[in-house]
TORKOL-755800 format. One line per field, with one value per residue (C-alpha): residue number from 1; x, y, z. Coordinates in steps of 0.2 Angstrom, whole numbers, plus 5000, padded with zeros to 4 digits. Example, Ala and Ser with C-alpha at 12.3 -4.5 7.8 and 13.67 -1.06 7.14 Angstrom:
BEGIN
n [1 / 2]
xx [5062 / 5068]
yy [4978 / 4995]
zz [5039 / 5036]
***
This chain:
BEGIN
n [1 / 2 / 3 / 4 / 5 / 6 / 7 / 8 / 9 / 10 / 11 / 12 / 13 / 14 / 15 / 16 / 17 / 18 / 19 / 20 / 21 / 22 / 23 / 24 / 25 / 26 / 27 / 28 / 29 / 30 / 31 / 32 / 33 / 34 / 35 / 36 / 37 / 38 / 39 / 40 / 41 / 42 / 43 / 44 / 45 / 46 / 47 / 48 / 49 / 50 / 51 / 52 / 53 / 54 / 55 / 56 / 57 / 58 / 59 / 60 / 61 / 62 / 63 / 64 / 65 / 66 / 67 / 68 / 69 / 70 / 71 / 72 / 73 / 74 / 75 / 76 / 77 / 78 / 79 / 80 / 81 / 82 / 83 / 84 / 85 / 86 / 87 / 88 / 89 / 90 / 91 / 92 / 93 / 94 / 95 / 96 / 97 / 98 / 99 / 100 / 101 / 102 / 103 / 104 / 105 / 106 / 107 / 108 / 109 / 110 / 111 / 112 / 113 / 114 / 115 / 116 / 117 / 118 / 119 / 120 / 121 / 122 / 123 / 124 / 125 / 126 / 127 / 128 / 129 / 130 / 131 / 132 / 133 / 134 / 135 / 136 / 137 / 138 / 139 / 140 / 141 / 142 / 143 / 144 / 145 / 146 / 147 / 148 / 149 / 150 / 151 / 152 / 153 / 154 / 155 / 156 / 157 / 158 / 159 / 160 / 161 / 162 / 163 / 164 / 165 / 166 / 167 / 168 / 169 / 170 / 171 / 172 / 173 / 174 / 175 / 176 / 177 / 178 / 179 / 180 / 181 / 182 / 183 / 184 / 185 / 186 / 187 / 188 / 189 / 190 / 191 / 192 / 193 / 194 / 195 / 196 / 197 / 198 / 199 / 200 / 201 / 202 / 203 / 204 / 205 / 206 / 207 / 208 / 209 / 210 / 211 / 212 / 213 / 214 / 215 / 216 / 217 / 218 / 219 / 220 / 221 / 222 / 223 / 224 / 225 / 226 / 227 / 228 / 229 / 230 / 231 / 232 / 233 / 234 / 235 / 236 / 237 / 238 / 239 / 240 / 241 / 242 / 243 / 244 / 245 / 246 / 247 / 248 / 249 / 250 / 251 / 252 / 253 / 254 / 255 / 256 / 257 / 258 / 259 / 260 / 261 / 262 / 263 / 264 / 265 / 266 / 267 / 268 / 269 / 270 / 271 / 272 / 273 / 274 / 275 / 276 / 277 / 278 / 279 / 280 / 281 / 282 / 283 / 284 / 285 / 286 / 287 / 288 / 289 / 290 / 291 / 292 / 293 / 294 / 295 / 296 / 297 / 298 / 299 / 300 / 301 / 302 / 303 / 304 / 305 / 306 / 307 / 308 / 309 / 310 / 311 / 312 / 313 / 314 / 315 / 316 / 317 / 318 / 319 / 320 / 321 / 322 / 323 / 324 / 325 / 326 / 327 / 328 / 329 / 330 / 331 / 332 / 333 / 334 / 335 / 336 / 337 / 338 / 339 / 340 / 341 / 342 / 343 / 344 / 345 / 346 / 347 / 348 / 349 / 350 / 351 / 352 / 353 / 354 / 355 / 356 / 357 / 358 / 359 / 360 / 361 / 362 / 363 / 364 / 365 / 366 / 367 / 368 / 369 / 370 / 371 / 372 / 373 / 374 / 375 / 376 / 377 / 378 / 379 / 380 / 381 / 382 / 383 / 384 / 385 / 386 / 387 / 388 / 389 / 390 / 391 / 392 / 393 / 394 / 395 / 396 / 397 / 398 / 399 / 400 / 401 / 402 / 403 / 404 / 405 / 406 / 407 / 408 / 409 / 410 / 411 / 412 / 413 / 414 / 415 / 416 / 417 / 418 / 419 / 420 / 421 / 422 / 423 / 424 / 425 / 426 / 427 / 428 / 429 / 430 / 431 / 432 / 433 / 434 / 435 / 436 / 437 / 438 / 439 / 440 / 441 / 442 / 443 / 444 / 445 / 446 / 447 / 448 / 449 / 450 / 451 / 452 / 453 / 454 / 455 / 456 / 457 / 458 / 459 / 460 / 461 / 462 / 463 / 464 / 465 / 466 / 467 / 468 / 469 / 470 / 471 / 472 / 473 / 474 / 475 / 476 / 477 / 478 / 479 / 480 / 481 / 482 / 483 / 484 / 485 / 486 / 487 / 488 / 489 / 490 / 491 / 492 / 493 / 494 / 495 / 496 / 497 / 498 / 499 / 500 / 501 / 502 / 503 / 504 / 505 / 506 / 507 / 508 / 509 / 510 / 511 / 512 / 513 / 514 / 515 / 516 / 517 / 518 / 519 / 520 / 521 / 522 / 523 / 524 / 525 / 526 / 527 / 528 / 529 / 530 / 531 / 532 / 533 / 534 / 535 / 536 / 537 / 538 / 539 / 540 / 541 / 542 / 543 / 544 / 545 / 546 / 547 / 548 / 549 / 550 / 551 / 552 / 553 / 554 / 555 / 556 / 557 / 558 / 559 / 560 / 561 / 562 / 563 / 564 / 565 / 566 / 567 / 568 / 569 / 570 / 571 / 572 / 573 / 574 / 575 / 576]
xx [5680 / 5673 / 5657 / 5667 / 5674 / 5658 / 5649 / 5663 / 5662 / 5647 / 5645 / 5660 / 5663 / 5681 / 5677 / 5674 / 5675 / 5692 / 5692 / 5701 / 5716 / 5722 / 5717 / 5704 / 5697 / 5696 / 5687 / 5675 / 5671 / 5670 / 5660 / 5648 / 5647 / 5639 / 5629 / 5624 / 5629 / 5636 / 5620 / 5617 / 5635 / 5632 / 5616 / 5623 / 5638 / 5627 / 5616 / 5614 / 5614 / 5612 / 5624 / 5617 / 5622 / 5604 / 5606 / 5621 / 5610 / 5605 / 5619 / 5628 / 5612 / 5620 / 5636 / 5634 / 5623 / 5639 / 5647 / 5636 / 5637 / 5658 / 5658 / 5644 / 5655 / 5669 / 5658 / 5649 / 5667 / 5670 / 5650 / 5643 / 5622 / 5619 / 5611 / 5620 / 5631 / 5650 / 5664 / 5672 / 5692 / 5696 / 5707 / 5694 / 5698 / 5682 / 5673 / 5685 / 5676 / 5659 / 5644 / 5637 / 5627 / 5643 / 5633 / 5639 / 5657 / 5660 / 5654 / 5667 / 5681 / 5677 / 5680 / 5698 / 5704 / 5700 / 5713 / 5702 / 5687 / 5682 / 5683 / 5676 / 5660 / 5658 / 5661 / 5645 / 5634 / 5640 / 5637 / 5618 / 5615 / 5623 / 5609 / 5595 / 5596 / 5603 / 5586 / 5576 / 5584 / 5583 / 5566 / 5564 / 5572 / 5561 / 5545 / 5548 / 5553 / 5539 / 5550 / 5537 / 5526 / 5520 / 5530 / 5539 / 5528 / 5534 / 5553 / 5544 / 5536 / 5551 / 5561 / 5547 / 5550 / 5568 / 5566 / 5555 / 5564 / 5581 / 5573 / 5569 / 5586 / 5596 / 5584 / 5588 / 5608 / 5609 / 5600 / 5611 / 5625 / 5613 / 5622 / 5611 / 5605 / 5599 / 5591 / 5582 / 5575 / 5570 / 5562 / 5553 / 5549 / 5540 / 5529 / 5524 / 5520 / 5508 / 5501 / 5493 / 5476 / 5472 / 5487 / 5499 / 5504 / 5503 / 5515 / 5529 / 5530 / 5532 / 5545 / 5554 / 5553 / 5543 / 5541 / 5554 / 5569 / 5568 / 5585 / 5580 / 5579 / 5596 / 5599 / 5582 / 5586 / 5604 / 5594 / 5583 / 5598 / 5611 / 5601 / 5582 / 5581 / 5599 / 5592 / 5576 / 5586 / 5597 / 5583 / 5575 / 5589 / 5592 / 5574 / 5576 / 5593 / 5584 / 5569 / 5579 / 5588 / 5572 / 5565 / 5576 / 5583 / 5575 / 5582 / 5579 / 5571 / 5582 / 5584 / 5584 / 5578 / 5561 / 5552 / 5562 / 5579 / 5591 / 5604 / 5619 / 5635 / 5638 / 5640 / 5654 / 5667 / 5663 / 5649 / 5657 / 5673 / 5665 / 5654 / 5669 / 5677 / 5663 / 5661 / 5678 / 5674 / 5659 / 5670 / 5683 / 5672 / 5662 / 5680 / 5684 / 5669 / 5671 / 5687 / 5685 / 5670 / 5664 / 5646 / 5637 / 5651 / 5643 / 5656 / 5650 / 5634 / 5637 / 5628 / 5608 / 5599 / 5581 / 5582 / 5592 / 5585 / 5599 / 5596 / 5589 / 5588 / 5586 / 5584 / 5594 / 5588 / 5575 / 5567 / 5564 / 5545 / 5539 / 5546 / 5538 / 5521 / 5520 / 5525 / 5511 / 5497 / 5486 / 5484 / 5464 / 5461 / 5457 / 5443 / 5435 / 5426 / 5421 / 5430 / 5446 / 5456 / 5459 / 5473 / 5475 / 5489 / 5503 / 5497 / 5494 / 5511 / 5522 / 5516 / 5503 / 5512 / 5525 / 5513 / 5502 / 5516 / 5524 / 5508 / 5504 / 5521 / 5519 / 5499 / 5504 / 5507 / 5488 / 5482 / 5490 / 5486 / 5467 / 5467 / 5475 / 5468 / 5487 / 5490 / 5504 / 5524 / 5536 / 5553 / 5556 / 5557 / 5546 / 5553 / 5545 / 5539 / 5529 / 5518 / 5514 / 5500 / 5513 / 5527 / 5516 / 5510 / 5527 / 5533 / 5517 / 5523 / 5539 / 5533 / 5524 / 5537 / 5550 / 5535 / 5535 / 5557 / 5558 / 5544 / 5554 / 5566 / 5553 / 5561 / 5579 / 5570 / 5563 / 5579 / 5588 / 5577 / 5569 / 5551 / 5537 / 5538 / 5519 / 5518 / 5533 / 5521 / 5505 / 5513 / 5517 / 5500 / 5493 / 5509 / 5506 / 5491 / 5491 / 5511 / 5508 / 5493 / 5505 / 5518 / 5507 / 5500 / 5519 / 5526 / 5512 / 5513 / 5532 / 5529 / 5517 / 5528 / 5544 / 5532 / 5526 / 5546 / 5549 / 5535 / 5541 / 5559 / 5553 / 5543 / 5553 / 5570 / 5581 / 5586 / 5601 / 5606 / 5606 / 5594 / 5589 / 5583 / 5572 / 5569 / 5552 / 5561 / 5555 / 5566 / 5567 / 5579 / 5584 / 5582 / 5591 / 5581 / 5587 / 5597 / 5587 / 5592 / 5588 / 5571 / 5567 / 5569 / 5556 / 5543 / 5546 / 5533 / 5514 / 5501 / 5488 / 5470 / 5455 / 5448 / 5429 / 5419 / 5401 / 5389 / 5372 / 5367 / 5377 / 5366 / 5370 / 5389 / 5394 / 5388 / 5397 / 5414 / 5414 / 5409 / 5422 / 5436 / 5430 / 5433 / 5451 / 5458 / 5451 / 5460 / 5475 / 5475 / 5467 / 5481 / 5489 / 5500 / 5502 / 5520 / 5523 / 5517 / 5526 / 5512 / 5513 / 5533 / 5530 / 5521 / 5533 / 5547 / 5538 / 5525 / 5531 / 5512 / 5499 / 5488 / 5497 / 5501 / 5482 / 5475 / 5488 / 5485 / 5470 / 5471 / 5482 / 5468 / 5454 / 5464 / 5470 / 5487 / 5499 / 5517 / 5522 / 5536 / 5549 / 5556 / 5557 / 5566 / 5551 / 5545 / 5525 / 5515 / 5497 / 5483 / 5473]
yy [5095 / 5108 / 5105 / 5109 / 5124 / 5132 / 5127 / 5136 / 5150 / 5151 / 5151 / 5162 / 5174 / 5178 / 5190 / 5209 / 5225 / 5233 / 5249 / 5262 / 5265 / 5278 / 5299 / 5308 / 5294 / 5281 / 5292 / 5296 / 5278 / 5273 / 5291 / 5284 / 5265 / 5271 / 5287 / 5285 / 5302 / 5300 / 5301 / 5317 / 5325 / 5320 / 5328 / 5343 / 5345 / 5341 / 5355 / 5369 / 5386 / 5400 / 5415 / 5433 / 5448 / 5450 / 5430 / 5440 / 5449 / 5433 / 5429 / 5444 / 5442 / 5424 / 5430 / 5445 / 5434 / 5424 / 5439 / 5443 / 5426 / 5424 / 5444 / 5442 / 5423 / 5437 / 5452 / 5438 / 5433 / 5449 / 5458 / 5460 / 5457 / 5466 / 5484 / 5481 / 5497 / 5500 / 5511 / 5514 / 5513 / 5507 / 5517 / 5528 / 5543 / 5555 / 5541 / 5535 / 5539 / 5538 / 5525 / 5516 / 5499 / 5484 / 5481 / 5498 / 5496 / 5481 / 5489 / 5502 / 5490 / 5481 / 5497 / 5502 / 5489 / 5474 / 5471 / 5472 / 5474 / 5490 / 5484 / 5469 / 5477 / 5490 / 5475 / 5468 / 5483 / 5485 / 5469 / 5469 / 5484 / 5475 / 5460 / 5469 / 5478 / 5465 / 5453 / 5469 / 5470 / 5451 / 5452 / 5465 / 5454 / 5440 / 5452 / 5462 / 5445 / 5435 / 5421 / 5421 / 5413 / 5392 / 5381 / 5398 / 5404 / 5395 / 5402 / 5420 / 5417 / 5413 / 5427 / 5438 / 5431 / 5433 / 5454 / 5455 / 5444 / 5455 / 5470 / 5465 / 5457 / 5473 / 5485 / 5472 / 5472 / 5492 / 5494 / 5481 / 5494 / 5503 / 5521 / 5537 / 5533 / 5515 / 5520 / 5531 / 5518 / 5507 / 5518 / 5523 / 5505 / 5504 / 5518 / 5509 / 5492 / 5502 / 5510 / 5493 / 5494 / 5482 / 5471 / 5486 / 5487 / 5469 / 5465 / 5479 / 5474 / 5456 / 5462 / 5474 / 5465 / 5479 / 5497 / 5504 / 5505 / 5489 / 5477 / 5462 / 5473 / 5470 / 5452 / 5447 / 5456 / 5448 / 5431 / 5436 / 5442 / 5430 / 5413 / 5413 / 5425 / 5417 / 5401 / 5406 / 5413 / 5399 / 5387 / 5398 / 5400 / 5381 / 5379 / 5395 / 5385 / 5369 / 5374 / 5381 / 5367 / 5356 / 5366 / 5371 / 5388 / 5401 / 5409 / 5423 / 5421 / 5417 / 5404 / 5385 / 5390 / 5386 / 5379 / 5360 / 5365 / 5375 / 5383 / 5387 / 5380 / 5365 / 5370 / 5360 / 5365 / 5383 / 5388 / 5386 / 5391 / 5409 / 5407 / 5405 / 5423 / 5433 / 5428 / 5436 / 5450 / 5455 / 5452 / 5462 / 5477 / 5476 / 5477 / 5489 / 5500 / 5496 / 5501 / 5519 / 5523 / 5525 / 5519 / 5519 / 5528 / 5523 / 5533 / 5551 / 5547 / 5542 / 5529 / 5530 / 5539 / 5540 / 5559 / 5561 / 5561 / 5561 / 5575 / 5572 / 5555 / 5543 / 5523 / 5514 / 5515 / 5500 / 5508 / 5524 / 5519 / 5516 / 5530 / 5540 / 5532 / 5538 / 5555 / 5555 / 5549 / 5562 / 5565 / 5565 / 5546 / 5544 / 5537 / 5527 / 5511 / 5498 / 5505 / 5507 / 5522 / 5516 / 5528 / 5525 / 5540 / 5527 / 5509 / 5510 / 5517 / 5507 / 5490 / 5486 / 5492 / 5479 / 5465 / 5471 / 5478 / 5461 / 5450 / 5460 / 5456 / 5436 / 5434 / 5444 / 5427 / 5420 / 5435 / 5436 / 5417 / 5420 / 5436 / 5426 / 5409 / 5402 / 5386 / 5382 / 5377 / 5395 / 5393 / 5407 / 5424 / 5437 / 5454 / 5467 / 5476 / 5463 / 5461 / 5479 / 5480 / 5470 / 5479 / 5497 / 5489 / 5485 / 5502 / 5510 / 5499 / 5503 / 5523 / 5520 / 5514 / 5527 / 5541 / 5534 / 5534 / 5552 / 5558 / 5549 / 5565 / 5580 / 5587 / 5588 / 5595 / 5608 / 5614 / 5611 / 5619 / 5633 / 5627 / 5625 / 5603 / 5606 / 5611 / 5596 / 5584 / 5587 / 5586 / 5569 / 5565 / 5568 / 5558 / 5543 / 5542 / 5551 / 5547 / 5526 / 5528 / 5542 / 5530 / 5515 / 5524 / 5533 / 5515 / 5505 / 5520 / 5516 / 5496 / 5499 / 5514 / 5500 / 5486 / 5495 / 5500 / 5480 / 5478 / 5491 / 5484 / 5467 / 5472 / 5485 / 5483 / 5494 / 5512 / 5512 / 5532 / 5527 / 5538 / 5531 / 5541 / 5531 / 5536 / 5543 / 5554 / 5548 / 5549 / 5534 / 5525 / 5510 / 5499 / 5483 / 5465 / 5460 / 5444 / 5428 / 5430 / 5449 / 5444 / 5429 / 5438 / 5454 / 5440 / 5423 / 5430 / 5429 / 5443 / 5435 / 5439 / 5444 / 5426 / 5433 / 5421 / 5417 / 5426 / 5416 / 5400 / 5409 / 5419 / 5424 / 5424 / 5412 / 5428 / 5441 / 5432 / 5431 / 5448 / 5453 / 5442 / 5449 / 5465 / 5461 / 5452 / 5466 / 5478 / 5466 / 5464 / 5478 / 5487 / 5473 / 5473 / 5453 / 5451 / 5448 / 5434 / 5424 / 5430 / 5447 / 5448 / 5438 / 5452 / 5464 / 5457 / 5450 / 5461 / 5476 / 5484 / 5489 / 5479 / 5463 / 5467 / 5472 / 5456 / 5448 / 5455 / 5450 / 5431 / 5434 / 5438 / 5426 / 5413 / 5423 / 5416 / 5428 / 5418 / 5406 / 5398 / 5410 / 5403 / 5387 / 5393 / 5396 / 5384 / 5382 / 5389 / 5382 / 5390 / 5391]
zz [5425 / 5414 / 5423 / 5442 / 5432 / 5428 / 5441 / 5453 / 5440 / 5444 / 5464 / 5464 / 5451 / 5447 / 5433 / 5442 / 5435 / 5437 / 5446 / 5442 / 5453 / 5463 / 5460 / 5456 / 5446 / 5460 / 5472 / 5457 / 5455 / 5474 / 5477 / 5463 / 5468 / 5485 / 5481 / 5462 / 5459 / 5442 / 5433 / 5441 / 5437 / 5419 / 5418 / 5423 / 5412 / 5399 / 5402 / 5387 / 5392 / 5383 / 5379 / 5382 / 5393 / 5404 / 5412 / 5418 / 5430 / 5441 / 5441 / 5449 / 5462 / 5466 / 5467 / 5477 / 5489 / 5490 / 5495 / 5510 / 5516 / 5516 / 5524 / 5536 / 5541 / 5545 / 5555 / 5568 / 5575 / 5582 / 5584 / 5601 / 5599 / 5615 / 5621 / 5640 / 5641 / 5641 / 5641 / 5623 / 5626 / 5609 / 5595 / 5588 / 5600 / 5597 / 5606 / 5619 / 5636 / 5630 / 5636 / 5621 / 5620 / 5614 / 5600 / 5593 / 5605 / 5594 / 5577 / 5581 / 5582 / 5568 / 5557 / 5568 / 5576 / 5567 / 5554 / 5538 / 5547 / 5540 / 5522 / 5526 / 5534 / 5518 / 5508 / 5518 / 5513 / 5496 / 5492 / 5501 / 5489 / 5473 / 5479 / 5478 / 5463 / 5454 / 5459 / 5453 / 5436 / 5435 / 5438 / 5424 / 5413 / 5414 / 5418 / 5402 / 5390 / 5397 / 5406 / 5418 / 5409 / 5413 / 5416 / 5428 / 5439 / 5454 / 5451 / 5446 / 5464 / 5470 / 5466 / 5471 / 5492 / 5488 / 5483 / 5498 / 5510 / 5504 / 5507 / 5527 / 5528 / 5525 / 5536 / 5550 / 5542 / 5545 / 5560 / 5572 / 5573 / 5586 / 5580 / 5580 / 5562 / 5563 / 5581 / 5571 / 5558 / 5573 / 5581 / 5565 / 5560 / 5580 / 5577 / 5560 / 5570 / 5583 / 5567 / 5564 / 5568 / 5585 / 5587 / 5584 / 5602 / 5607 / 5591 / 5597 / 5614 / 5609 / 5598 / 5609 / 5623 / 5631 / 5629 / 5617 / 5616 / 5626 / 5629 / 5615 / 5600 / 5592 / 5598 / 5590 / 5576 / 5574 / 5576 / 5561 / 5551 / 5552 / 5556 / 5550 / 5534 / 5527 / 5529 / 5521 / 5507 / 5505 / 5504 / 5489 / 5480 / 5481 / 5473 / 5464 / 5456 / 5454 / 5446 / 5431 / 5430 / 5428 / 5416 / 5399 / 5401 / 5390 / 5376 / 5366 / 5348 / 5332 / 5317 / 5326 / 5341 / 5347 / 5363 / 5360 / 5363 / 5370 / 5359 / 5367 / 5377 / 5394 / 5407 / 5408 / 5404 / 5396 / 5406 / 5422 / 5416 / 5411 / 5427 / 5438 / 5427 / 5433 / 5450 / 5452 / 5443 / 5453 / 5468 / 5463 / 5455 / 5475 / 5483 / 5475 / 5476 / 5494 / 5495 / 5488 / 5493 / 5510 / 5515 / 5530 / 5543 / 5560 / 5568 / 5561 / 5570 / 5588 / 5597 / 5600 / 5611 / 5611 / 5614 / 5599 / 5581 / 5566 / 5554 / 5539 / 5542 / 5525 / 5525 / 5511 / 5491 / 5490 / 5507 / 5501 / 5490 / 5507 / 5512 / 5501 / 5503 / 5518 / 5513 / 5503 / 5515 / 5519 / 5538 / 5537 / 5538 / 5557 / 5563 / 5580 / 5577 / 5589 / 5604 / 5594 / 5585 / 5567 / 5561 / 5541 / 5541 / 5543 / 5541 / 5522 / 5518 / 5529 / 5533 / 5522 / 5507 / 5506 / 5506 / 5493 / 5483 / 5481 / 5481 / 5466 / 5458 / 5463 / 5455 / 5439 / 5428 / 5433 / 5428 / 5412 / 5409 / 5413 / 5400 / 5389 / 5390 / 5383 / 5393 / 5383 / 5388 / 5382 / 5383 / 5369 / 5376 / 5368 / 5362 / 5374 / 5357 / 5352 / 5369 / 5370 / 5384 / 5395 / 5393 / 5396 / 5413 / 5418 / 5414 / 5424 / 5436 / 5436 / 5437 / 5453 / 5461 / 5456 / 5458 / 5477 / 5481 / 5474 / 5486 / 5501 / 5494 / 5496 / 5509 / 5503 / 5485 / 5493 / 5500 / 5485 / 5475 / 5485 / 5483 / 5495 / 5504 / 5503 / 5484 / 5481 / 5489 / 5482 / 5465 / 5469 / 5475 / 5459 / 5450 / 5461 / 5449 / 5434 / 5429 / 5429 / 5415 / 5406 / 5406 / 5401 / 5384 / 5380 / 5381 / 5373 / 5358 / 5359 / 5357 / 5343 / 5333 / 5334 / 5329 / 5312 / 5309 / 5312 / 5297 / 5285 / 5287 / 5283 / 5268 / 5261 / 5267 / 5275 / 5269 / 5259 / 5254 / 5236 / 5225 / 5209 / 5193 / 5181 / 5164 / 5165 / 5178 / 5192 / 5208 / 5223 / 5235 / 5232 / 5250 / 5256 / 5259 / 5276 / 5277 / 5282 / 5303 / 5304 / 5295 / 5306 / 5322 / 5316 / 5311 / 5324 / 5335 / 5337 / 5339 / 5352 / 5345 / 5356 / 5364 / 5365 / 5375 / 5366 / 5378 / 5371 / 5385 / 5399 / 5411 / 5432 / 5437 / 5422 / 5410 / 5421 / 5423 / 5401 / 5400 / 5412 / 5401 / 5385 / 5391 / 5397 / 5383 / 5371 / 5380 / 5381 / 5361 / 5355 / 5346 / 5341 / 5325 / 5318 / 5310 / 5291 / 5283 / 5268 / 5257 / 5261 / 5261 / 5244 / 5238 / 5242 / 5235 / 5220 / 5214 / 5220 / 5219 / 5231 / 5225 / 5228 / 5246 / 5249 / 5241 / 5251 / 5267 / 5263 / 5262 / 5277 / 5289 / 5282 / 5287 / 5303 / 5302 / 5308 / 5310 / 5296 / 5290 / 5280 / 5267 / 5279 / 5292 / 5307 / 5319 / 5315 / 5329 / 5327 / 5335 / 5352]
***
């Protein structure tokens, strides 16, 4: 009997596990029973992430991106993609009676007659302006604290497409209205395509559909805006989102932190709680701006005509540095080659530009890697003080570009200011190159100057207004030991050394290529300042003499250890 029993038991289990029943719980357990998903939803509530104000800034890029998407969902139901002409009959009455293309009839009534629709549409372009600058301050972020470095340089890759992608998506974003203004940029943007040497024309009639204006312009251009370059984005974003994920978030330097963990909160259910708070908050701060503040008003302009220009015509804030490259082109590079008119007055400036401006961006982390030979995983941010020479070339960077938007305002300054456009403009011919190296030795001096004052803080302490009289009459001030965590943040870094290659054996290309590196990781670590060690701060505290500090200064760099444990509190760094 008991043998049936078992053996039934065993053909035919009776014992299952009990599911739960009914709610949210139930449809968990069936969703998981037939996609596996739960491992992956646990992952993710489990996953640390750190508190501090500048991971703020991607975030505001995803939720402005957001934005545009929920916005742009709204505009297509009621925008007309076509130059075919029409009548104008709607409220707007300086227009009624007048021939326009529909694409700018319908861009009309989405601002008056569309219930919403003009909020919606500034909304739109807010919200596209709030994108890209938020991506370039992100990018600062990570540029300046070194969260480029391996195992990041897809994601800084990544983000580098999405500024450059952005950047195309709003030019074709403000010029489907076809008003006098965006007419204008188009027909700017086709005498930068003929500029290209060769293929120019083929490219803009392939584009245009012909000679310009042509009748294909703004549907391609819709096309391109609401199908191809959203998906694009979308698709970065989602590896852009992923990526992070897979790696550990970085974090800024401080006591228990180091390239093993993550300090910080889950994202369930504070992270997202505090995520969900300030999506709302950046939609309601772009509501409101949008709200107030009136940007890009089609209807002062009038519809395009190509015999018409717009006065003072200017493209939106992140076009203006090639803008002002092509201000700044000299008109004396034209020349005939093989047949063809090769015309270097415009081409640099406004197509090749963008390329090489963002491919430099994108290769910046192998090159640093190569300089610095450091093949090693960083998930601890660095201070922009303590990596001097990259933080100067982010600033001379940073310089160029700005050096290049304020020229794309030459004219208006010499109105403004009652100076000559040719003197305005050659000023910034030689500030295209003298103010990045300015910039680079001001901000490296800067790096430096903060890096000594972390030092003397270290080793001396901080200033506390209390004058002391000895008995020999003597006069000081008494200063202040910083607590353990103001210390461990002014010393948890490392000072790279010079990585010279040996030069003896190597002869041809092998020799050069050392030579060449040699040469760049000097400069790269020349002027570097190593932080306190515990002998040197025992010295200080201890002895309270010179000599002491020299002799252990000293020892410090025979052994060329430069971060150690304090008081054991640091992580130990080893060497390359």
């Amino acid at each position: 009997m008991s043998t049936a029993a078992s053996s039934a038991s065993a053909t035919h289990p009776t014992t299952q596990r009990q599911d739960p029943q009914g709610g949210l719980a139930g449809m968990s357990n069936w969703l998981d029973e037939r996609t596996g998903g739960a491992k992956g939803v646990r992952f993710l509530m489990k996953k640390v992430f750190p508190d501090h104000w500048s991971f703020m800034l991607g975030e505001v890029a995803l939720y402005s991106f957001v934005i545009l998407m929920i916005t742009g969902t709204f505009l297509t139901f009621w925008f007309v993609p076509s130059q075919g002409e029409t009548i104008y009959n709607g409220q707007y009455v300086p227009m009624q009676g007048i021939q326009m293309s529909e694409a700018y009839a319908s861009a009309i009534d989405i601002s008056f007659d569309i219930r919403g629709g003009l909020l919606i549409r500034q909304l739109h372009h807010w919200a596209a302006l709030l994108f890209i600058v938020s991506i370039m301050m992100h990018m600062f972020r990570v540029f300046f604290t070194g969260a480029f470095r391996k195992p990041r340089e897809i994601n800084w890759v990544i983000g580098t497409l999405l500024f450059m992608l952005a950047i195309i998506e709003g030019f074709m974003g403000y010029s489907l209205p076809d008003d006098l203004l965006s007419g204008t940029g188009i027909r700017a943007m086709e005498g930068f395509i003929l500029s290209v040497p060769i293929v120019g024309t083929y490219i803009s009639y392939a584009l245009f559909g012909g000679g310009f204006p042509g009748e294909m312009i703004i549907p391609r251009f819709f096309t391109l805006h609401i199908l191809i370059i959203p998906a694009i984005l979308v698709a970065l974003l989602a590896a852009h989102l992923i990526l992070l994920v897979v790696h550990k978030h970085t974090q800024y330097p401080g006591p228990g932190r180091s390239d093993k963990n993550v300090v910080g909160f889950p994202l369930m259910p504070v992270y997202m709680a505090k995520a969900g708070g300030f999506f709302f908050v950046v939609f309601g701060i772009t509501a409101l701006i949008s709200g107030l503040i009136t940007i890009n008003p089609i209807w002062m302009y009038g519809p395009y005509e190509p015999t018409q220009v717009t006065a003072g015509s200017q493209p939106d804030w992140y076009m203006g540095f090639a803008d002002g490259a092509l201000r700044l082109l000299p008109g004396v590079f034209e020349f005939q080659l093989f047949g063809h008119t090769w015309s270097m007055n415009i081409f640099p400036g406004s197509i090749a530009l963008l390329p090489i401006f963002f491919g430099m961006i994108a290769i910046y982390p192998w090159i640093e890697n190569w300089v610095t030979g450091d093949k090693r995983e960083h998930h601890v941010l660095d201070r922009p003080r303590n990596a001097p020479t990259r933080t100067a070339i982010g600033m001379a960077f940073i310089t160029f570009y700005f050096v290049l938007m304020f020229a794309a305002g030459n004219d208006l300054m010499a109105i403004k200011l009652h100076l000559s456009i040719n003197d305005i403009t050659n000023f910034f011919r030689i500030m295209v190159f003298v103010g990045p190296v300015i910039a680079f030795w001001v901000t490296k001096r800067i790096c430096l100057s903060l890096q000594r004052r972390d030092r003397d803080l270290v080793l001396h302490g901080r200033e506390s207004g209390r004058v002391i009289r000895t008995p020999e009459g003597r006069f000081f001030e008494a200063h202040e030991p910083l607590d353990e965590y103001t210390r461990w943040q002014l010393v948890s870094y490392e000072a790279g050394t010079p990585n010279q290659i040996e030069l003896d054996g190597l002869s041809g290309k092998e020799r050069k290529k050392a030579k060449r590196r040699n040469r760049w990781t000097n400069f790269y670590f020349r002027d570097r300042i190593a932080p306190v060690t515990p002998a040197e701060l025992e010295a200080a505290h201890h002895h309270g003499d010179h000599e002491g500090l020299e002799a252990a200064v000293l020892e410090d760099a025979k052994s060329d250890q430069f971060v150690g444990e304090l008081h054991g509190g640091s992580e130990e760094t080893g060497q390359r």
